[in-house]
C-alpha positions as CSV (number, residue, x, y, z in Angstrom):
1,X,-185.8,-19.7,-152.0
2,X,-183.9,-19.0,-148.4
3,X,-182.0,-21.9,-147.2
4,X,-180.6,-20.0,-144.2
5,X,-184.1,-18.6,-142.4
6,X,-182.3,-17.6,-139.6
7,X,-180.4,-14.8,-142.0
8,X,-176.8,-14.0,-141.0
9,X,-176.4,-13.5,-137.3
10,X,-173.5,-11.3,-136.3
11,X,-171.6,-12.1,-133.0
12,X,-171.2,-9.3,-131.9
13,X,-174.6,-7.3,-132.3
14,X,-177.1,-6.9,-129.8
15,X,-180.1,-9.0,-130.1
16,X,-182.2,-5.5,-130.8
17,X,-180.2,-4.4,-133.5
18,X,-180.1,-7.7,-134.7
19,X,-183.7,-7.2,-135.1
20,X,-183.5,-4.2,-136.2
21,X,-180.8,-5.1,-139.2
22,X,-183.2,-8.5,-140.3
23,X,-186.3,-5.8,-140.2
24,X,-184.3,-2.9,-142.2
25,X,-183.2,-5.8,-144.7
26,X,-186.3,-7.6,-145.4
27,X,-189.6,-5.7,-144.2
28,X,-189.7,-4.0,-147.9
29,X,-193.4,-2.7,-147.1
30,X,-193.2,-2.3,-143.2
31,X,-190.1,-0.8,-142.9
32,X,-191.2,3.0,-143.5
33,X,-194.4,2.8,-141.6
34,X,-192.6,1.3,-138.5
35,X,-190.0,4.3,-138.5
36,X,-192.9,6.7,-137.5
37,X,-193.1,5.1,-134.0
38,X,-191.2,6.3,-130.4
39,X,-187.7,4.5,-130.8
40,X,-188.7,2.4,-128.0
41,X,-191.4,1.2,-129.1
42,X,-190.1,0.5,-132.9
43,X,-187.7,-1.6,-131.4
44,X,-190.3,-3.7,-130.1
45,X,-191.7,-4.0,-133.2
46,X,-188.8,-5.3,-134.8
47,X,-188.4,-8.2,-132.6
48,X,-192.3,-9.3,-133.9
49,X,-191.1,-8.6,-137.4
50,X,-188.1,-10.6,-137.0
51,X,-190.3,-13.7,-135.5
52,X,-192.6,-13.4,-138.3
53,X,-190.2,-13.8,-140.9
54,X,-188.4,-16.7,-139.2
55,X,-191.3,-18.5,-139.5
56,X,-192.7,-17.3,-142.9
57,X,-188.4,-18.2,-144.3
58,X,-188.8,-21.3,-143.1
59,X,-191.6,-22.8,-144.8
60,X,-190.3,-21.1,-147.7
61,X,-186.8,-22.0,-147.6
62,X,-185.8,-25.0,-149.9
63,X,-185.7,-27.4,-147.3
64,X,-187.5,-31.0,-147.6
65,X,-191.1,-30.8,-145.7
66,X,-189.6,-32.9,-143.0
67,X,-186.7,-30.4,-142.3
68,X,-188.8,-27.3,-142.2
69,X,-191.7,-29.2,-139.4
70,X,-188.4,-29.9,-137.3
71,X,-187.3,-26.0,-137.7
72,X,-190.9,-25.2,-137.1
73,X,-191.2,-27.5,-133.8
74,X,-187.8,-25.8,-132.7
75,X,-189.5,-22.5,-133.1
76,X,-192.1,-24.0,-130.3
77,X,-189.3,-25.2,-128.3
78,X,-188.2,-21.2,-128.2
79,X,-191.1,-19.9,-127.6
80,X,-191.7,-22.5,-124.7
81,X,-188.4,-21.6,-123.5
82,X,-188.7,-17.8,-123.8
83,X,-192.1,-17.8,-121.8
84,X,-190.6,-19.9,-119.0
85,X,-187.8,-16.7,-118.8
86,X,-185.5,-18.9,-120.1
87,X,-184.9,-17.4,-124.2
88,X,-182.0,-19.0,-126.4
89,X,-180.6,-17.2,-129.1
90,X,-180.6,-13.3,-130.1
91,X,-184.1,-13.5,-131.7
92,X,-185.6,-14.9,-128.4
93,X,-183.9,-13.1,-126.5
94,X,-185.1,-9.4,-127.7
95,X,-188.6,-11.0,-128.2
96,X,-188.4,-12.2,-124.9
97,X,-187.9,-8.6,-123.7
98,X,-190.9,-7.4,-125.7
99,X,-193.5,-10.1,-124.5
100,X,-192.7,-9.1,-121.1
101,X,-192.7,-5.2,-121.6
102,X,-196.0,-5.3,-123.3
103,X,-197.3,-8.6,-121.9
104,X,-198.3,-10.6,-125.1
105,X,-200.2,-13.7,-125.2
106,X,-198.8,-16.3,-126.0
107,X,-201.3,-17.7,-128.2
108,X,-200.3,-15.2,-130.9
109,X,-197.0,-16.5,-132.0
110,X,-198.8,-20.3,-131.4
111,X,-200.9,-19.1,-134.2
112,X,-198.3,-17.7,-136.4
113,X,-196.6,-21.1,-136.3
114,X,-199.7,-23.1,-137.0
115,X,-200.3,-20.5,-139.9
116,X,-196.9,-20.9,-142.0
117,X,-197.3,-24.4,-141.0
118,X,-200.6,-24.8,-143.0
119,X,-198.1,-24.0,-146.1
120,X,-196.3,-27.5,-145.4
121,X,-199.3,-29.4,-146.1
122,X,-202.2,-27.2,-147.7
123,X,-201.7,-26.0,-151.1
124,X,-205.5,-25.2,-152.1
125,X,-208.6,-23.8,-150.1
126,X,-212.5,-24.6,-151.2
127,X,-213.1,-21.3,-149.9
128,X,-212.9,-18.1,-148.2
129,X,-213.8,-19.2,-144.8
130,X,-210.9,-21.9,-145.0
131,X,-208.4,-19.1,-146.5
132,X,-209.5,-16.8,-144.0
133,X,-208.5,-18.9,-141.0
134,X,-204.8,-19.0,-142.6
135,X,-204.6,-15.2,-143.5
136,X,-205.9,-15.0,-139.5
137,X,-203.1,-16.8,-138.5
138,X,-200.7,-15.2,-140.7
139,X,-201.3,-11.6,-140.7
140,X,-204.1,-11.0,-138.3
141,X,-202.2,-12.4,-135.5
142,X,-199.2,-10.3,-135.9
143,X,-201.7,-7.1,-135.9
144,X,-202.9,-8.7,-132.4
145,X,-199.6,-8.5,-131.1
146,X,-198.4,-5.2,-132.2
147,X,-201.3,-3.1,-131.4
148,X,-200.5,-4.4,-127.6
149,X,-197.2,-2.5,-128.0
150,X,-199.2,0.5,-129.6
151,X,-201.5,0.6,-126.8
152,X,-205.5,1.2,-127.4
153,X,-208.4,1.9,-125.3
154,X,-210.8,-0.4,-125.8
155,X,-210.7,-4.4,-126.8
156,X,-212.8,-3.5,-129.5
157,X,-209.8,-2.5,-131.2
158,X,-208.8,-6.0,-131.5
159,X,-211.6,-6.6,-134.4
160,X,-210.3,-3.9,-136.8
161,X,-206.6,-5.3,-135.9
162,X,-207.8,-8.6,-137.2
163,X,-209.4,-6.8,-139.9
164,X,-206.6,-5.0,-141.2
165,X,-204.5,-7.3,-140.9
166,X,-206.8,-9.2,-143.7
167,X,-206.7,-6.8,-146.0
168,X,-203.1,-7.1,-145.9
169,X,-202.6,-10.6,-146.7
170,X,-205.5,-11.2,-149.0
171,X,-203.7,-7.7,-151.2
172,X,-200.3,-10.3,-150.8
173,X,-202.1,-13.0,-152.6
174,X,-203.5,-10.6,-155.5
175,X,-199.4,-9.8,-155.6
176,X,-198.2,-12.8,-155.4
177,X,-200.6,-14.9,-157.1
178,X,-197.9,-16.1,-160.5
179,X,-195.4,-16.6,-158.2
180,X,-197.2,-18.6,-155.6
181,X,-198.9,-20.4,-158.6
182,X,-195.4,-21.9,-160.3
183,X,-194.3,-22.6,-156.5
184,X,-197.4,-24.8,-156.4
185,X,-199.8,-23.1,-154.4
186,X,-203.2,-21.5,-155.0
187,X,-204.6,-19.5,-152.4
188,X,-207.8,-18.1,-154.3
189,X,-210.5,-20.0,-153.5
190,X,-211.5,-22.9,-155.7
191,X,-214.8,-21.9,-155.6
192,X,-213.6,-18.1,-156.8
193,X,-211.9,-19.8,-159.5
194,X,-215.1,-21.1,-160.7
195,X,-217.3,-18.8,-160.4
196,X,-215.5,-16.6,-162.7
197,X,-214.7,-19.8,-165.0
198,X,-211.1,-18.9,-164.6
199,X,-208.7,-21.2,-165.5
200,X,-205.0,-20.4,-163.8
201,X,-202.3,-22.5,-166.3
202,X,-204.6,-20.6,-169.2
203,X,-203.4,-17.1,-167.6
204,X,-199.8,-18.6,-167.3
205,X,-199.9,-19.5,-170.7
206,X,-201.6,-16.9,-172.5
207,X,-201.4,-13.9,-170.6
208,X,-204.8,-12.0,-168.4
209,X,-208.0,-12.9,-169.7
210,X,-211.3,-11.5,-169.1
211,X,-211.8,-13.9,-166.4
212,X,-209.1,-13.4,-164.5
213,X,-209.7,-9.6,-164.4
214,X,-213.0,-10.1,-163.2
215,X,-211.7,-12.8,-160.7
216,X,-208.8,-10.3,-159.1
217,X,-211.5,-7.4,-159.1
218,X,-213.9,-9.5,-156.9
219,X,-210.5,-10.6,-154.5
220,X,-209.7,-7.0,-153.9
221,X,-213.0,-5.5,-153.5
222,X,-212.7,-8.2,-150.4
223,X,-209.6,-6.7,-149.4
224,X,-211.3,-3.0,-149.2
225,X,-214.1,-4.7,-147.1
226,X,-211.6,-5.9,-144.7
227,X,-209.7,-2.1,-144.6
228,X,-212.5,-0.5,-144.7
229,X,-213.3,-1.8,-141.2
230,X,-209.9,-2.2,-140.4
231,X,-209.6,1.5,-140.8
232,X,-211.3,1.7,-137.6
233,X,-208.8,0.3,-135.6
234,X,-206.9,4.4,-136.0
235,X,-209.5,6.1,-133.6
236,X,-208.5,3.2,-130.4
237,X,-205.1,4.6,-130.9
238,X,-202.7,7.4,-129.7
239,X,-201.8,9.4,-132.5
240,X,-198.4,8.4,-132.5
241,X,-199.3,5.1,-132.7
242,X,-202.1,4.8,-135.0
243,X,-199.1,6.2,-137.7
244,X,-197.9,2.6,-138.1
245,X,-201.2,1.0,-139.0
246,X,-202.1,3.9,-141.2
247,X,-199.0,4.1,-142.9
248,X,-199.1,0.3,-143.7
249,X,-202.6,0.8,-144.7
250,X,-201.7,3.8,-147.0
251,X,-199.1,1.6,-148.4
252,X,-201.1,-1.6,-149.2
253,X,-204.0,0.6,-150.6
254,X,-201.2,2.0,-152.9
255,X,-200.5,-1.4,-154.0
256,X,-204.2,-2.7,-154.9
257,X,-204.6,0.8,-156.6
258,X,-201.2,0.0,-158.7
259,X,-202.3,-3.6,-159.6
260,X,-205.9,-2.2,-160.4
261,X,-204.7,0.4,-162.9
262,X,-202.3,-1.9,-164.9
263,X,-205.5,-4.0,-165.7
264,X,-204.0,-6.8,-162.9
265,X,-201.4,-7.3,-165.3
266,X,-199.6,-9.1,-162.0
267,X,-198.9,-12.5,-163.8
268,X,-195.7,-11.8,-165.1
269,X,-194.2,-9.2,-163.0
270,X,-194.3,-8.5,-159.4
271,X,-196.3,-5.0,-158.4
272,X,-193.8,-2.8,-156.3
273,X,-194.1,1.2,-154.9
274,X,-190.9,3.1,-155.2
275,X,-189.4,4.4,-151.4
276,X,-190.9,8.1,-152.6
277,X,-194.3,6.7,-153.2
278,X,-194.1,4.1,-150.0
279,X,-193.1,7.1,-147.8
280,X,-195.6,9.6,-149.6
281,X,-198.8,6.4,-148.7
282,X,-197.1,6.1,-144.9
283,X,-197.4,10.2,-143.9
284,X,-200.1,11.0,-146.0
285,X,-202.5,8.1,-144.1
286,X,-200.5,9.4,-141.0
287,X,-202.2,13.4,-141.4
288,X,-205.9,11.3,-142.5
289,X,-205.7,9.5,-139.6
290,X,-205.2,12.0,-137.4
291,X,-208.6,13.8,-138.4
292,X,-210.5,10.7,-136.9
């Protein structure tokens, strides 16, 4: 676990490269896709990263509950302070350049903070339409913001954002599902879990079952429902742009396919795609797109 979420800030670096260092260093999946954009507009890009992961390191830093809501309140503070032209710290300061560049709401970093949030205090969701408002707020929110630096032509671009950017998250909970389940957390639907009768400590224990296949085949055939639309979002773009939302499309589709072919043998070790086969997913969704 991360007990500094703020990473190691250099004195003497800019707040952009800041960004851009905390994105190079951590956005293991993003990282490739984003380098397909104009250089002005990835450096935008790296300040919403950078926010992102603030938040997401600091309700997963090792911190007591109590500790993390005040570093999570602070994070409102900022973003109170940055909006009123007044940003404090490198971070805020480059994000504070973006939001008024590309003029973006508010409302979508709000949301990012009430998503991680969630992970203070909710550890289990009946459903999908309780999980879905927390991947919304975790992922979908971020795709808000960044198509407003991509520019698109119509608002209906804004429903295959959201879309897309559920795909993504639901394809980090297949990933992440033994790892999330020993930190305490289950974020496949209870009633998932029963509907294939599939019992979690009996996959820790004994290795995938039956059930669990079954149960991971239904998650990610609810992921592909979600890129499937998401998909969409490509033809409300330049095609410059749409190469950063394909590319991360490429390369989450790449993952699911991975996990799928090892028989979701995910339990005991964590699905990854080598840099060849990351850029290979980024430029070869980049020429598909283009074709739309």
């Amino acid at each position: 676990m991360k007990s500094q979420p703020e990473g190691v800030i250099k004195e003497d670096e800019s707040p952009e490269n800041y960004c851009k260092r905390i994105t190079r260093e951590r956005a293991k999946n993003f990282y490739w896709a984003i380098l397909t954009l104009p250089k002005y507009k990835r450096s935008a890009v790296y300040t919403i990263y950078t926010f992102a992961r603030r938040c997401d390191d600091i309700a997963d830093s090792s911190w007591d509950p109590s500790r993390k809501q005040e570093n999570l309140e602070q994070v409102r503070t900022n973003l109170e302070s940055l909006y009123e032209g007044d940003p404090q710290g490198k971070l805020y300061e480059a994000l504070g350049k973006t939001v008024e560049e590309y003029d973006i709401p508010r409302t979508y970093f709000e949301q990012l903070v009430l998503g991680v949030e969630m992970d203070l205090t909710k550890d289990r969701y009946s459903n999908f339409k309780d999980l879905k408002i927390y991947c919304f707020r975790v992922a979908s929110v971020v795709g808000l913001a960044l198509i407003e630096i991509f520019g698109y032509n119509d608002d209906e671009a804004k429903k295959y954002a959201i879309d897309l950017g559920l795909g993504m998250q639901l394809t980090n909970i297949i990933r992440d599902v033994a790892e999330d389940y020993h930190q305490g957390r289950i974020y496949i639907p209870e009633e998932d879990l029963e509907k294939f009768n599939c019992d979690l400590s009996e996959v820790d224990s004994n290795g995938v079952n039956s059930q669990f296949r079954d149960l991971m085949d239904y998650e990610a055939e609810r992921a592909r429902e979600f890129f499937r639309s998401g998909k969409k979002l490509f033809g409300y773009l330049s095609p410059r742009a749409r190469a950063c939302p394909a590319g991360l499309y490429g390369v989450y589709s790449k993952l699911l396919e991975k996990m799928e072919a090892s028989g979701w043998q995910v339990w005991h070790r964590r699905t990854r795609l080598n840099t060849v086969r990351k850029v290979s997913a980024v430029l070869g969704q980049w020429l598909i797109s283009l074709s739309r």
